[in-house]
C-alpha positions as CSV (number, residue, x, y, z in Angstrom):
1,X,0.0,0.0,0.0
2,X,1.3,3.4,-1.0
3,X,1.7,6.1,1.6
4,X,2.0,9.4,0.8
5,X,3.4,12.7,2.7
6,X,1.1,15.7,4.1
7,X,2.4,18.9,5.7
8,X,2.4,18.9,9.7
9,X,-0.9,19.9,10.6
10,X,-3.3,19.0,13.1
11,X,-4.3,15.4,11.9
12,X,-5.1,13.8,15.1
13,X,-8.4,12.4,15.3
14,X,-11.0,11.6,16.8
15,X,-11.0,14.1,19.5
16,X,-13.5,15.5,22.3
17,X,-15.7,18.0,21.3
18,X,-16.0,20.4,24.4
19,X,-17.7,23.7,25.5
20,X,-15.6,25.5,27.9
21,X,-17.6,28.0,30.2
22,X,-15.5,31.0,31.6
23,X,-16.1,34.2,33.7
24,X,-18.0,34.1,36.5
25,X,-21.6,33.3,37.9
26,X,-22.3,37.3,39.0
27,X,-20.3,38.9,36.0
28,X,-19.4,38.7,33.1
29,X,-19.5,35.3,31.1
30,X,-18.9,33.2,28.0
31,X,-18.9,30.1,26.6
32,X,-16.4,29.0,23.9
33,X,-16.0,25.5,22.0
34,X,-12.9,24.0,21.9
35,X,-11.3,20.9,20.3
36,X,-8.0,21.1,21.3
37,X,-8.2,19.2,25.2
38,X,-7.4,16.3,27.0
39,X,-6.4,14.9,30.1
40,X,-2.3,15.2,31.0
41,X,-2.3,13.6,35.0
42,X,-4.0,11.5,36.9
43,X,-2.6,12.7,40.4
44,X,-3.4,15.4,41.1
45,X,-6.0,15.5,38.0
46,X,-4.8,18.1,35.3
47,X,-6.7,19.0,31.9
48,X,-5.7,21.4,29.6
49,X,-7.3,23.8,26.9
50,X,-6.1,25.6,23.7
51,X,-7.5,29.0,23.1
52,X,-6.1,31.9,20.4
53,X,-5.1,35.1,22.4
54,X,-7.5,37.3,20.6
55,X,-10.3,35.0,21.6
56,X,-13.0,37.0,24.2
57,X,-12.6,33.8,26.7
58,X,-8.5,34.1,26.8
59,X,-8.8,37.3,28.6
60,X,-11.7,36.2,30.3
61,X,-9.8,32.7,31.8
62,X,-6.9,35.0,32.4
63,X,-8.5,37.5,34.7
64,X,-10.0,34.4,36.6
65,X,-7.8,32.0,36.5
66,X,-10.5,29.2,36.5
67,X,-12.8,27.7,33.4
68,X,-14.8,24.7,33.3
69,X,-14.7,21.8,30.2
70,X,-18.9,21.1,29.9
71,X,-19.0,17.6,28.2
72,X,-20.9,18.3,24.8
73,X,-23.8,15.7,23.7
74,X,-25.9,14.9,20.4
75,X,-28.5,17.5,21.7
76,X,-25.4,20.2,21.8
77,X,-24.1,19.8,19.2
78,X,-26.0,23.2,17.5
79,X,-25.3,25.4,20.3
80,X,-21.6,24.2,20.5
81,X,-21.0,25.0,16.9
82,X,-23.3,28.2,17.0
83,X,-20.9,29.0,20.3
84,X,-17.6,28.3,18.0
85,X,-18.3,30.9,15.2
86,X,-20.0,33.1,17.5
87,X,-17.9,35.7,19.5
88,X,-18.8,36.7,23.1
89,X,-18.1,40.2,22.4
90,X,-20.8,40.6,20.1
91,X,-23.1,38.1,22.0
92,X,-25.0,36.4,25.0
93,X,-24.3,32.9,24.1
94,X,-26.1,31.5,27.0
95,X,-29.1,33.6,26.0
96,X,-29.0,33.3,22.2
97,X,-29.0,29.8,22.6
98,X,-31.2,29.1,25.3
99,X,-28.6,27.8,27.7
100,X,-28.8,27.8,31.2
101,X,-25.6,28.2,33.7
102,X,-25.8,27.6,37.3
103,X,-22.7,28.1,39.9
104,X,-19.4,25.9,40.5
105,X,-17.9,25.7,43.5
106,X,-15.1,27.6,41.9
107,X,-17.7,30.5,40.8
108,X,-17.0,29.5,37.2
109,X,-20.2,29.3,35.5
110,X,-21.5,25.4,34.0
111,X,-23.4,24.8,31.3
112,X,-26.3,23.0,33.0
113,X,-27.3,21.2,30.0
114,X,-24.7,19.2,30.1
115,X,-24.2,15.8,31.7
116,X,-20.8,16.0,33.1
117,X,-18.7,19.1,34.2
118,X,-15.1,19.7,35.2
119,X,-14.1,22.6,37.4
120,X,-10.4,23.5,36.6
121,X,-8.5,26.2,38.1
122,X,-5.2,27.3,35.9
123,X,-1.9,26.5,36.6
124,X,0.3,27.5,33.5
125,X,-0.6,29.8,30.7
126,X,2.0,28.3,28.3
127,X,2.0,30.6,24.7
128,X,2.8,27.5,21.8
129,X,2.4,29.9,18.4
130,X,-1.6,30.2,17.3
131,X,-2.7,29.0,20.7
132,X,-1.8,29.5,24.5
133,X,-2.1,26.4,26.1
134,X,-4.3,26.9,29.8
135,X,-2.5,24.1,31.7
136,X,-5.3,23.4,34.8
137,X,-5.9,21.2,38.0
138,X,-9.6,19.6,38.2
139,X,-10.5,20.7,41.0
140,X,-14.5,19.5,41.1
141,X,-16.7,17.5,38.8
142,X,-20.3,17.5,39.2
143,X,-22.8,15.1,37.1
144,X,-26.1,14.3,36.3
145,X,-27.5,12.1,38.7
146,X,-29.3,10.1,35.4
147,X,-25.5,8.7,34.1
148,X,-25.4,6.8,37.6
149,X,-26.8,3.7,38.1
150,X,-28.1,1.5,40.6
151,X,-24.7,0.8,41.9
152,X,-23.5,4.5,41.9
153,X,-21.0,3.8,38.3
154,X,-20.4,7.1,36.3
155,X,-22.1,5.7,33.0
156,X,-21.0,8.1,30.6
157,X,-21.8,5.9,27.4
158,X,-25.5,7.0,28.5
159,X,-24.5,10.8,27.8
160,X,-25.1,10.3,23.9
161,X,-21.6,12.3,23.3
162,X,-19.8,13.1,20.5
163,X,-16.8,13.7,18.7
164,X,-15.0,16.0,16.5
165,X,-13.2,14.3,13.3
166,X,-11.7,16.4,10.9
167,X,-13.8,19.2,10.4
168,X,-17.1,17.1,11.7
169,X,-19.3,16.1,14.8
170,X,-19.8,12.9,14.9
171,X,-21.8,10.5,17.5
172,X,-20.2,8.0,19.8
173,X,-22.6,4.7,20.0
174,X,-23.1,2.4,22.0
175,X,-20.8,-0.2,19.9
176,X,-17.4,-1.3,22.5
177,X,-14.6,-3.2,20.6
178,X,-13.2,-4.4,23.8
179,X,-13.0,-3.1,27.5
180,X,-9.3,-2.3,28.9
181,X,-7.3,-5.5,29.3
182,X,-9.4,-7.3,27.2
183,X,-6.6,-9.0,25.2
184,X,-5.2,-11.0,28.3
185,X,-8.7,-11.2,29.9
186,X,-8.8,-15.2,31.3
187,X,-11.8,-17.1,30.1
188,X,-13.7,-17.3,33.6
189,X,-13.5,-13.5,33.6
190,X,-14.9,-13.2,30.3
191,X,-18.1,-15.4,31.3
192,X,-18.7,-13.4,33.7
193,X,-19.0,-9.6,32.2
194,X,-20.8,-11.2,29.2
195,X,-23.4,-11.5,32.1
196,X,-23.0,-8.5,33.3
197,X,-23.4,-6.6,30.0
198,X,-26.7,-8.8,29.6
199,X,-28.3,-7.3,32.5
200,X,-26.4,-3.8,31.9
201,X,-28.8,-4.0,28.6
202,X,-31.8,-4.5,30.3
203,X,-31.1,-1.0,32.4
204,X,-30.1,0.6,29.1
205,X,-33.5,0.2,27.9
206,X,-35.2,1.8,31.0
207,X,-33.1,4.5,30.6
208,X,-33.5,5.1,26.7
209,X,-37.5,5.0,27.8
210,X,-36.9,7.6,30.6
211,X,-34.9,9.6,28.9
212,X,-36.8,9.8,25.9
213,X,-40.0,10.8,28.5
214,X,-37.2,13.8,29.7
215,X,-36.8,15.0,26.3
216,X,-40.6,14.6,25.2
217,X,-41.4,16.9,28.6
218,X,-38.8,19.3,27.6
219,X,-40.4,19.9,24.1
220,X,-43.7,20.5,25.2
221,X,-42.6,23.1,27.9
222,X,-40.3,24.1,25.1
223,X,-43.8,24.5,23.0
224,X,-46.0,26.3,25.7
225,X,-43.1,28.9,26.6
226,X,-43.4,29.9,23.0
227,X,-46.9,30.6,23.1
């Protein structure tokens, strides 16, 4: 098979699509979507975000020294583009989309839409070229009490997320290829979470049902607000 050559660029892909909320709860505030994040520790925990200095959340994060990373889902997905082209100078994001933010420990305003949120105060403002790199210590993480189930597990492949891949948002189903490990699982171990993931099914329907009640009661009070 032939290989060719491209230029360096930014060719790494999948990545998370994320909507960073800056400012704070009783000033001013903004919400910006980013691309360019990850996870760099596990102890203490440390995330990090790219931003461009002439961006109205760079000066924003700076002042405050704190942000949040709002995890972005299928029913985001056209606020956190609209929120990419869209410049907080010019705009209310949370009130031209119809957002709601509600108050982090921190003071950092969260998107309350979404189903996960981490609460990161800044560490290192590192300048790289285009971007300055916010290098940042999670300090809280608060989620929706539907991604937990009966045992108290964080199930985040309930949160219908998505991903960004070269220029598009795409969904993240509900298909695993393995769990971690899985190549040098033993046999009796295997048995035993092809059980498990039988009666993990079974609660996956429930919650499809509930949630799809959720969103079916959102609409309609969606629908009679705009009477």
């Amino acid at each position: 098979m032939k290989n060719l050559d491209f230029s360096p660029g930014t060719m790494l892909a999948p990545v998370p699509v994320i909507m960073a909320t800056c400012g704070t709860a009783a000033g001013r505030k903004n919400i910006i979507t980013i691309a360019w994040t990850g996870i760099v520790n596990t102890d203490p925990p440390m995330t990090y975000i790219s931003v461009r200095e002439d961006r109205c959340s760079y000066r924003l994060i700076c002042e405050n020294r704190t942000f949040a990373i709002n995890l972005v889902t299928e029913e985001l997905v056209w606020a956190a583009d609209w929120c990419g082209v869209r410049s907080g100078r010019e705009y209310d994001k949370f009130r031209e989309t119809g957002l709601h933010w509600i108050t982090a420990k921190t003071g950092v305003p969260l998107l309350e839409e979404s189903p996960l949120r981490l609460e990161c105060c800044v560490r290192q403002d590192i300048p790289l070229g285009t971007h300055h790199m916010f290098l940042a210590e999670i300090v809280n993480v608060s989620v929706q009490e539907t991604l937990l189930d009966e045992t108290g597990r964080l199930r985040l492949d309930r949160a219908g997320l998505v991903a960004w891949n070269h220029g598009e948002y795409f969904r993240l189903q509900k298909m695993p290829l393995g769990k971690f490990g899985f190549s040098v699982m033993k046999e009796k171990t295997k048995r035993r979470m092809r059980k498990q993931t039988a009666g993990h099914r079974k609660q996956t329907a429930g919650h499809r049902k509930q949630t799809a009640g959720y969103r079916k009661s959102r609409r309609e009070k969606g629908k009679r607000q705009d009477r």
